[in-house]
RODO-2510 file (C-alpha; in nm, 4 decimals, decimal comma):
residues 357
     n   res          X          Y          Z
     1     x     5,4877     4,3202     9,7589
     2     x     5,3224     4,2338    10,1143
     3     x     5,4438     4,3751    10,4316
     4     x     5,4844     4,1314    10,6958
     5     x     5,4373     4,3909    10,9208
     6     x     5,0640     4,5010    10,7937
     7     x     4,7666     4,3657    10,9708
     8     x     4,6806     4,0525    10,7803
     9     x     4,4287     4,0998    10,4755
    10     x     4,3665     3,9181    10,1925
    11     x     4,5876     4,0827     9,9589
    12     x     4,6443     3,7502     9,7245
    13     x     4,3051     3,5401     9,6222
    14     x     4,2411     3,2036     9,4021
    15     x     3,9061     3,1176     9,3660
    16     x     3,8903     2,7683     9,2484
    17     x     3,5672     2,8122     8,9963
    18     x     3,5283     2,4831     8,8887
    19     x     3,7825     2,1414     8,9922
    20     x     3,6610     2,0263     8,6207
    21     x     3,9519     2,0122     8,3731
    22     x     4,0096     1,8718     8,0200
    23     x     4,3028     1,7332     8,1525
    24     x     4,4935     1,4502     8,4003
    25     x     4,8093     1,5836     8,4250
    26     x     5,0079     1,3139     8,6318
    27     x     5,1519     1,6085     8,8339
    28     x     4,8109     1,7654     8,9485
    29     x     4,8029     1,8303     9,3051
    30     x     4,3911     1,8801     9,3141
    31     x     4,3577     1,5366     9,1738
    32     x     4,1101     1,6993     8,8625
    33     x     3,8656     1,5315     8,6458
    34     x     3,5958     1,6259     8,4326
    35     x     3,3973     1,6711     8,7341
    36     x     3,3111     1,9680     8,9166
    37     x     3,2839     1,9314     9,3188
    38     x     2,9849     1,8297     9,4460
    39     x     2,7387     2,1149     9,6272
    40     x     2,9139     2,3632     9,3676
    41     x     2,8895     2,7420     9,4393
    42     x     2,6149     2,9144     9,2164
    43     x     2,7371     3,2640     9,0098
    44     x     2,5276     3,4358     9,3140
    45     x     2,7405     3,2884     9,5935
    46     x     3,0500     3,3712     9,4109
    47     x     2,9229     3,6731     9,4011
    48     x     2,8834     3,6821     9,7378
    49     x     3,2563     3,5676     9,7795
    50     x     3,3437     3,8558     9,5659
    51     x     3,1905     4,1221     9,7451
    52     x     3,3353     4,0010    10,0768
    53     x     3,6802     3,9944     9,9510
    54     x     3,6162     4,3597     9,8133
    55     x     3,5213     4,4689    10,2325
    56     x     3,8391     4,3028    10,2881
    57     x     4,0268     4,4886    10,0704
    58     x     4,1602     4,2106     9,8494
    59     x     4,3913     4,2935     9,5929
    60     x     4,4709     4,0573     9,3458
    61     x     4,1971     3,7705     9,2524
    62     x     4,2523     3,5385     9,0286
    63     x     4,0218     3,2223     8,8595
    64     x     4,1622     2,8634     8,9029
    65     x     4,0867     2,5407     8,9128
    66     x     4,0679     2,2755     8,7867
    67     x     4,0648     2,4658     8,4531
    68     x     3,8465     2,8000     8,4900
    69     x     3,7821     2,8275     8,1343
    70     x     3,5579     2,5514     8,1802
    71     x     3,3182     2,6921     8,4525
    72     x     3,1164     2,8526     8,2099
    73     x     3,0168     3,2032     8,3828
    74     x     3,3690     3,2811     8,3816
    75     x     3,3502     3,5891     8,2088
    76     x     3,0748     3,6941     8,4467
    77     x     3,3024     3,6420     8,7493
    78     x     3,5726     3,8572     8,5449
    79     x     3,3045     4,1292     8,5002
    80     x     3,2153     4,1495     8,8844
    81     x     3,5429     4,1503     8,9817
    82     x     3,6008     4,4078     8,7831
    83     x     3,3438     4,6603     8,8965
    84     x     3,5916     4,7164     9,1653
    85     x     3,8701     4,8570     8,9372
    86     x     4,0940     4,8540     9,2664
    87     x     4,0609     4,5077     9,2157
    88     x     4,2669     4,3108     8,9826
    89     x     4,1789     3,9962     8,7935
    90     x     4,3462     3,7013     8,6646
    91     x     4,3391     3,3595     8,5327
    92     x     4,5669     3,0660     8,5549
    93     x     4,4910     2,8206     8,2734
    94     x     4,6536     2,5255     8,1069
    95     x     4,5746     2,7435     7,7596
    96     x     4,4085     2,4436     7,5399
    97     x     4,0987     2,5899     7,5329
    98     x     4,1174     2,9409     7,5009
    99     x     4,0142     3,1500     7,1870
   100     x     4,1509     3,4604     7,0642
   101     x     3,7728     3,6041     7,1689
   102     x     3,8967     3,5243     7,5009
   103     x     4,1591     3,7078     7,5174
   104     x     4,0168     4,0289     7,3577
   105     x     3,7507     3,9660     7,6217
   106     x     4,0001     3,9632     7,8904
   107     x     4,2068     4,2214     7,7688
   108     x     3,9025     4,4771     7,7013
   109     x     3,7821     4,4090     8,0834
   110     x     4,0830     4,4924     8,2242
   111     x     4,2091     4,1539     8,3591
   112     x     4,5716     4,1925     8,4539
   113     x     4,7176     3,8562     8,3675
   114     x     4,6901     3,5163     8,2894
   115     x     4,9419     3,1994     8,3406
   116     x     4,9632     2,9491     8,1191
   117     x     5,1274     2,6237     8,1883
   118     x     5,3774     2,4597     8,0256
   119     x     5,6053     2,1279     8,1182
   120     x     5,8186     2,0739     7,8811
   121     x     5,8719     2,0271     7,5014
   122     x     5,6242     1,8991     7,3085
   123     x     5,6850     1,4843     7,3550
   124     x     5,6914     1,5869     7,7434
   125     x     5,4289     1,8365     7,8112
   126     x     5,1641     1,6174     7,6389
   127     x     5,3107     1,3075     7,8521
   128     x     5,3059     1,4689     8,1527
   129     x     4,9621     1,6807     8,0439
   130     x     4,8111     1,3204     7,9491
   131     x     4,7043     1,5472     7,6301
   132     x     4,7746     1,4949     7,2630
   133     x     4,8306     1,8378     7,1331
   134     x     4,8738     2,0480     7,4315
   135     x     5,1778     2,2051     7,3732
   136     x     5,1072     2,3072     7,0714
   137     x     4,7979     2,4591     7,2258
   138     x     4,9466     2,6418     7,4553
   139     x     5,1950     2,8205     7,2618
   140     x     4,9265     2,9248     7,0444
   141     x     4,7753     3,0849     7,3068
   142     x     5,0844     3,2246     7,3913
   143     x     5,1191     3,3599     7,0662
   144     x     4,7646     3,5465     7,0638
   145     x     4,8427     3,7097     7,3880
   146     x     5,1607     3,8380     7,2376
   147     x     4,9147     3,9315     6,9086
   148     x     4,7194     4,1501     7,1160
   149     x     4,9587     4,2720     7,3792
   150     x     4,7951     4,0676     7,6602
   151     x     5,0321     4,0301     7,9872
   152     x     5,1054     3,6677     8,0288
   153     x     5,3476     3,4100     8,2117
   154     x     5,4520     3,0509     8,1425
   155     x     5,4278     2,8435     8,5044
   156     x     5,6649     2,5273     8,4786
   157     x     5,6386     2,2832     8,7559
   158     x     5,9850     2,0962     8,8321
   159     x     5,9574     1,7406     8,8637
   160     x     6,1657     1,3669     8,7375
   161     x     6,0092     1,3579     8,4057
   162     x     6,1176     1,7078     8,2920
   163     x     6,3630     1,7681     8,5575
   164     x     6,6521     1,6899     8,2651
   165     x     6,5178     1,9249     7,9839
   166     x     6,5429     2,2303     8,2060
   167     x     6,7895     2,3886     7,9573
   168     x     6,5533     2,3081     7,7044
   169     x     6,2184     2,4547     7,8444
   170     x     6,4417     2,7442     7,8434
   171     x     6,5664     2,7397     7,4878
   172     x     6,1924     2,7315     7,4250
   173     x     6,0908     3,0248     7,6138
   174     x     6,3819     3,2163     7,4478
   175     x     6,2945     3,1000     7,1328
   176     x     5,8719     3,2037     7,1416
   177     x     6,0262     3,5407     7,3258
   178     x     5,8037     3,4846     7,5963
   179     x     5,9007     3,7499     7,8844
   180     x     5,7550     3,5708     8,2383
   181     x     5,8549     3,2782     8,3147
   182     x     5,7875     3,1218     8,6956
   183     x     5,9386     2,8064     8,7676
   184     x     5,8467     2,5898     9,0951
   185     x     5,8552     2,1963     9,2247
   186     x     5,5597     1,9633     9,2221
   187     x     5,4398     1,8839     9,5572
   188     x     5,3278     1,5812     9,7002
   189     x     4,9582     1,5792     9,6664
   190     x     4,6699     1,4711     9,4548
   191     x     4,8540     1,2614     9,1385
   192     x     5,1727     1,3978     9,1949
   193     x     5,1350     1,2210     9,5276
   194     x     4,9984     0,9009     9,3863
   195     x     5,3182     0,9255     9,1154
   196     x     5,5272     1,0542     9,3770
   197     x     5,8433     0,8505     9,3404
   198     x     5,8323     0,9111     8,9690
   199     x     5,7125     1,3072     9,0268
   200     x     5,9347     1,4443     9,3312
   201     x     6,3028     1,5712     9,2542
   202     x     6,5387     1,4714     9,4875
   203     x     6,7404     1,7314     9,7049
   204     x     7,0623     1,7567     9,4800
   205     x     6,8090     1,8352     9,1910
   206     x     6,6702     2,0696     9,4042
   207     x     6,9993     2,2294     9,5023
   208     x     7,1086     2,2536     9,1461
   209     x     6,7823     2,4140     9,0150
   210     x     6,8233     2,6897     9,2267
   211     x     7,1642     2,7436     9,1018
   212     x     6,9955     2,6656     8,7760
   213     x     6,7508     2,9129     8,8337
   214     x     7,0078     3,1798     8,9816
   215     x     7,2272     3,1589     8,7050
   216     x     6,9602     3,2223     8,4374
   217     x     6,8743     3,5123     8,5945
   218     x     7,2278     3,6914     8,5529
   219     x     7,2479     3,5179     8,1788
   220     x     6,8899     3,6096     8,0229
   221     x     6,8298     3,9676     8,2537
   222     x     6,6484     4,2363     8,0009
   223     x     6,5122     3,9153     7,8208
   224     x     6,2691     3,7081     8,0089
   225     x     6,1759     3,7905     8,3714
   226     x     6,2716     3,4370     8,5559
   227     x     6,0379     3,3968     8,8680
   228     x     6,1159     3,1092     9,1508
   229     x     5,7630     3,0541     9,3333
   230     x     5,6815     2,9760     9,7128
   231     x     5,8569     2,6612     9,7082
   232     x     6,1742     2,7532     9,6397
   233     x     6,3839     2,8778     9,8575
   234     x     6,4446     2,9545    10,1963
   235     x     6,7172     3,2347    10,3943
   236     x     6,9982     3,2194    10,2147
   237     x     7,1533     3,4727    10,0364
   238     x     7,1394     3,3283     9,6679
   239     x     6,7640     3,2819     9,7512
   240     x     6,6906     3,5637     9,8893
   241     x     6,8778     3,7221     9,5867
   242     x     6,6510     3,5243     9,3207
   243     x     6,3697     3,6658     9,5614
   244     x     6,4067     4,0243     9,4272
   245     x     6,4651     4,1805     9,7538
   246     x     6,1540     4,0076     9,8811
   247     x     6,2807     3,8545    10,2153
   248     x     6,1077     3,5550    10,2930
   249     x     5,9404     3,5661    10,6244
   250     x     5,6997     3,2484    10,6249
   251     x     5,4281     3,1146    10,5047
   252     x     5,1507     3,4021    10,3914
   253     x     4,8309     3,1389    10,4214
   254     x     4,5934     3,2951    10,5812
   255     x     4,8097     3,5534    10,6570
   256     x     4,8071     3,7490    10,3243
   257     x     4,6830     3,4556    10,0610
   258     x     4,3482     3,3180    10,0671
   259     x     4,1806     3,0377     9,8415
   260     x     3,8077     2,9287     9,7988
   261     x     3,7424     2,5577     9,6888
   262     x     3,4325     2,5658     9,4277
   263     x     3,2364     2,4386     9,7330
   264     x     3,2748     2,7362     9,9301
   265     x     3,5655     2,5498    10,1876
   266     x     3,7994     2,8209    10,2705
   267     x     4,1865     2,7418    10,3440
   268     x     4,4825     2,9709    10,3758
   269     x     4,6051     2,8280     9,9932
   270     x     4,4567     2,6559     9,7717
   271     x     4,7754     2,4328     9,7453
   272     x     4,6816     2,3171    10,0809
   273     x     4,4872     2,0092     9,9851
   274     x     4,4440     1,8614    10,3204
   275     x     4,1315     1,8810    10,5085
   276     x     4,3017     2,0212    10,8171
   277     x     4,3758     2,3435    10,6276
   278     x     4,0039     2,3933    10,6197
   279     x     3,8708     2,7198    10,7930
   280     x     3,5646     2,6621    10,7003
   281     x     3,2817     2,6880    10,4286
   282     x     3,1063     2,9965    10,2857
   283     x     2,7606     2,8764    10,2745
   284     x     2,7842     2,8164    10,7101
   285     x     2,9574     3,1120    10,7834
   286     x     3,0691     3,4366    10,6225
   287     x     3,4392     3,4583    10,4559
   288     x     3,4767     3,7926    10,6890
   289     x     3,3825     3,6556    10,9164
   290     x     3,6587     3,3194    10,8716
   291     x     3,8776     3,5856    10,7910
   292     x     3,8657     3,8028    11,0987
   293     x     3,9067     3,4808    11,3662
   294     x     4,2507     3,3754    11,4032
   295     x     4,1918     3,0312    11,5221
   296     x     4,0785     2,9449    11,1711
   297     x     4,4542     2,9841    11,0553
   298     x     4,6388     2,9194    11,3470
   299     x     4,9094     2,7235    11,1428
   300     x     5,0058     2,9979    11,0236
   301     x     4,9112     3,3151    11,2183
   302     x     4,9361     3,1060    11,5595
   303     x     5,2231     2,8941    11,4272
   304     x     5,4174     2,6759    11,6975
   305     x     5,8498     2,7275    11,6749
   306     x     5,8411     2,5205    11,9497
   307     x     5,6807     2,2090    11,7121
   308     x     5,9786     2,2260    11,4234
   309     x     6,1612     1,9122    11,3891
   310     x     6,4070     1,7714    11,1988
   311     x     6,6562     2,0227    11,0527
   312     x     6,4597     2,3094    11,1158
   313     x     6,4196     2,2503    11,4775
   314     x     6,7751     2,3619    11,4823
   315     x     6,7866     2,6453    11,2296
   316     x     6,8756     2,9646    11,3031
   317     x     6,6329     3,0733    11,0778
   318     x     6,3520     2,8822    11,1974
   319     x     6,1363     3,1359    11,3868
   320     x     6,1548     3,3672    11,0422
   321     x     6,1243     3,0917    10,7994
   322     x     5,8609     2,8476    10,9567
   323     x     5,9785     2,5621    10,7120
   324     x     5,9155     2,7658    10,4278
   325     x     5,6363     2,6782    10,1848
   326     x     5,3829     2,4735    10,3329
   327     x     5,2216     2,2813    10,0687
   328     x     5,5647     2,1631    10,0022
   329     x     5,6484     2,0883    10,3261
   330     x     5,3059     1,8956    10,4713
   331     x     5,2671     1,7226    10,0944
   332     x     5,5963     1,5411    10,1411
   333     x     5,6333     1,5308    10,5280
   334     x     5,3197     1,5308    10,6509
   335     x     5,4102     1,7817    10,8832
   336     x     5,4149     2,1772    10,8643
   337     x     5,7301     2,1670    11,1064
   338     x     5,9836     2,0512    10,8567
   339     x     6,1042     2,0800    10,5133
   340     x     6,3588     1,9509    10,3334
   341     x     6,2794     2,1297    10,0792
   342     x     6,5328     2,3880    10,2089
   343     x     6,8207     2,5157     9,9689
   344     x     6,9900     2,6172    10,2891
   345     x     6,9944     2,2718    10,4916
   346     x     7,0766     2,1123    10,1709
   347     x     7,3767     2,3090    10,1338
   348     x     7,5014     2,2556    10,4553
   349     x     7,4274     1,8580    10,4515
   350     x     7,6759     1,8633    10,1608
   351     x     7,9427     2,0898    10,2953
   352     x     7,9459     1,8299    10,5983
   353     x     7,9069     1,5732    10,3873
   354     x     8,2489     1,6833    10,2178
   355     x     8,4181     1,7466    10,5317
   356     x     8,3498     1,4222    10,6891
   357     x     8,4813     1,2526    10,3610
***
């Protein structure tokens, strides 16, 4: 757990290896294809970008993309990162590809974790993954982690088209006794953004997936570890409570999280798709150096109260919560300053709602 109070340091890191997947999964927020970015880091300047984030004391580094198992010096990566055993490694994957040598590999050099999507059951994860197949993939890789006592999660992202199996996605996590689970909402970018009035939830469905969420805690504790990610939340005490006694305190981009595009761009989270987020690129400047000037995350280190709008300009949370996760909250608003996204606000819009009735 970070400490708000710390200096700021890089303690979470993605590196986005490759934006190449073996996928289109309508909800992808990177927009992937079978195409790497163009002006791709080489395995030496990843390197490079490892051995900075080691000076800067990062703690937790994990692969991404795209799909990492698809840049193929991936296990090369794991190895350097690894020579730091303070260090630790992980991969988030949507599991079609990966062999039960892969996981031995990973496993045998120490790599902490891996996440492994999954969307629904199998007639809507292969909709929504655009991918004959993949759910039966992915529990098999599911199944070979469990084989060789590999530490894994299943990452669900919320959205119309599976919004309504819910109870179901859990029935299946029960049922493969998987024992992570983190469950967030689809932002607005890349195809979930081009799909967005079939891909965003409204804010009763958001309201009653926290309660959703809440509730499966208290039912399934000692069986499967029920995470809420970034975007759900924000100062109340139900939240707060699915938090596990992590107090939310704002956005950590570029505060505590860091993410490198396969290009070398540098932005405060990888989730942050827009080119404003953009501190800039490894190959003009060095990432300790990008990391060690404030102006190059001002939104969040610098960020402006004064700016909020909408419901949060009136918040009495607002200085603490700085409209909560900010992929979520620029994606759909196109501002940092407000979110909607808020199971607080959305609570209190339909108390008054009632009242006024």
């Amino acid at each position: 757990m970070v400490n708000v109070d710390d200096a700021y340091y890089p303690h979470t890191v993605a590196l986005e290896v490759t934006l190449a997947c073996n996928m289109r999964c309508l909800h992808c927020g990177s927009y992937a294809t079978g195409q790497n970015r163009k002006k791709a880091l080489s395995l030496a300047e990843w390197k490079k970008v490892i051995d900075d984030l080691k000076q800067l004391k990062a703690q937790f580094i994990t692969l991404s993309g795209g799909e990492p198992f698809m840049y193929k010096q991936w296990r090369e990566l794991i190895k350097y990162i690894r020579r730091a055993p303070e260090a630790k490694a992980s991969l988030i994957s949507n599991g079609y590809s990966i062999t039960e040598d892969d996981i031995i590999f990973m496993k045998k050099q120490g790599v902490s974790h891996i996440g492994l999507s999954l969307d629904g059951d199998q007639t809507v994860h292969d909709y929504i993954r655009q991918t004959p197949g993949s759910f039966q993939k992915v529990l098999e890789t599911a199944r070979l982690c469990q084989k060789h006592d590999f530490s894994f999660s299943v990452v669900t992202s919320i959205n119309q088209i599976n919004y309504t199996i819910r109870e179901e996605l859990l029935g299946i996590i029960l049922e493969h006794k998987i024992k992570n689970w983190q469950v967030q909402v689809v932002n607005s970018f890349g195809r979930a953004g081009k799909n967005r009035e079939s891909m965003l939830i409204s804010h009763e469905q958001y309201a009653q997936l926290v309660h959703d969420i809440s509730r499966w805690q208290n039912e399934q504790k000692g069986r499967v570890r029920i995470m809420p990610a970034d975007s759900i939340g924000y100062c109340h005490p139900l939240t707060d409570d699915m938090l596990e006694g992590a107090e939310w305190q704002g956005c950590n981009a570029g505060k505590f999280v860091i993410g490198i595009e396969s290009n070398g761009n540098v932005k405060g989270c990888l989730s942050l798709q827009h080119d404003d987020f953009k501190a800039g690129n490894v190959r003009e400047r060095s990432l300790i150096d990008i990391w060690n000037d404030d102006a190059c995350f001002a939104y969040t280190r610098q960020y402006d109260h004064t700016r909020m709008c909408g419901a949060c300009s009136t918040c009495s949370d607002g200085k603490r919560c700085q409209a909560g996760c900010m992929a979520i909250a620029h994606s759909v608003h196109g501002t940092i300053y407000e979110n909607g996204y808020c199971y607080k606000t959305i609570m209190e819009k339909m108390r008054h709602k009632r009242n006024a009735a």
